[in-house]
DRENZA-361767 format. One record per residue (C-alpha): x, y, z. Coordinates in Angstrom, 1 decimal. Layout:
BEGIN
+--------+--------+--------+
|     px |     py |     pz |
+--------+--------+--------+
|      X |      Y |      Z |
...
+--------+--------+--------+
//
This chain:
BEGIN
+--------+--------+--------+
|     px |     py |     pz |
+--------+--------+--------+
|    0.0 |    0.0 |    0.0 |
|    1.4 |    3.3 |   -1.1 |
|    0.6 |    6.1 |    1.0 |
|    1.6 |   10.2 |    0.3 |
|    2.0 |   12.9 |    2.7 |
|    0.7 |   16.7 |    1.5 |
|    0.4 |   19.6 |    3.5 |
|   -1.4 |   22.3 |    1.7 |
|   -1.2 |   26.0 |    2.7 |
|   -4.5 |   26.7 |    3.1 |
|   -8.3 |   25.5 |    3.3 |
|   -8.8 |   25.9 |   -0.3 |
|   -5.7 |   23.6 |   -1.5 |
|   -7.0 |   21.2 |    1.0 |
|  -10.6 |   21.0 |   -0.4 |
|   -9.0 |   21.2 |   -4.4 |
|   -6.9 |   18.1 |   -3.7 |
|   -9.8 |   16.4 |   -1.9 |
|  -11.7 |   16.5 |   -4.8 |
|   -9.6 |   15.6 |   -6.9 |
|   -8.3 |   12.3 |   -5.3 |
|  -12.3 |   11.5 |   -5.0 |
|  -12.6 |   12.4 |   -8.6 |
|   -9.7 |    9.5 |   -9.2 |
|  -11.2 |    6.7 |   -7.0 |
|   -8.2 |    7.4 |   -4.3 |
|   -8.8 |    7.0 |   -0.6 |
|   -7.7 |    9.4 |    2.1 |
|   -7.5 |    9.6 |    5.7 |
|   -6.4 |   12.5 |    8.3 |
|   -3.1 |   11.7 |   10.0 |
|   -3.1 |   12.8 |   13.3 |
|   -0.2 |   13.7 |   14.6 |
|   -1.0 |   15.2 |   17.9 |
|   -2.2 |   11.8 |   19.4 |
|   -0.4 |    9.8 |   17.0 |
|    1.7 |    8.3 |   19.8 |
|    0.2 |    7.8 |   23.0 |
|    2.6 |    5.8 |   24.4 |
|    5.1 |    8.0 |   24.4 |
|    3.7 |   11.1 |   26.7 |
|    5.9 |   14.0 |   26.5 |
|    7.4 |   15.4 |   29.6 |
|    5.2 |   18.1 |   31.1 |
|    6.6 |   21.7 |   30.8 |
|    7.8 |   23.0 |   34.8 |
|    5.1 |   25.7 |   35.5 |
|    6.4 |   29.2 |   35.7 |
|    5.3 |   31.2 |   39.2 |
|    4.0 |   34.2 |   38.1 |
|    4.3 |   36.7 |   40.6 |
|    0.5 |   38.5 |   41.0 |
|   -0.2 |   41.8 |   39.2 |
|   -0.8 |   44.6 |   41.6 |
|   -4.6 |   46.0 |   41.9 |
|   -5.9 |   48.5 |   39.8 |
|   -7.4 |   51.0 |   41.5 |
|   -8.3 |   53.6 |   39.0 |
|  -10.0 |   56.9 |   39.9 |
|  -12.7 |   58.2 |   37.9 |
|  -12.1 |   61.3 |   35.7 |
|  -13.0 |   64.5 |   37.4 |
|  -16.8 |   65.7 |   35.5 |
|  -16.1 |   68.6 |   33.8 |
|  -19.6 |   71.0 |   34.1 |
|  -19.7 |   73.5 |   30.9 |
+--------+--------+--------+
//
């Protein structure tokens, strides 16, 4: 079994080659690669502390009566 690998720029290339490869009898499948290997977990990223953002007190502008 032959099997080809595309990656098209955008939507519309996508849908084009789609159609065509129904037009010619050809079957297709997604290939996911972000599950692709679920045996293999990558390592989980070490969490950054952020330190907490000060409050926001704001005033409101002073009403200008004219």
């Amino acid at each position: 079994m032959e099997s080809l690998i595309v990656h098209p720029k955008n939507q519309m290339e996508l849908n084009a080659l789609k159609s065509v490869m129904k037009d010619m009898g050809i079957k297709f499948e997604k290939f996911h690669t972000r599950n692709h290997n679920a045996a293999s977990k990558p390592e989980p990223r070490p969490s950054t502390n952020r330190a907490e953002k000060p409050a926001r007190n704001f005033k409101d502008k002073p009403k200008n009566d004219q």
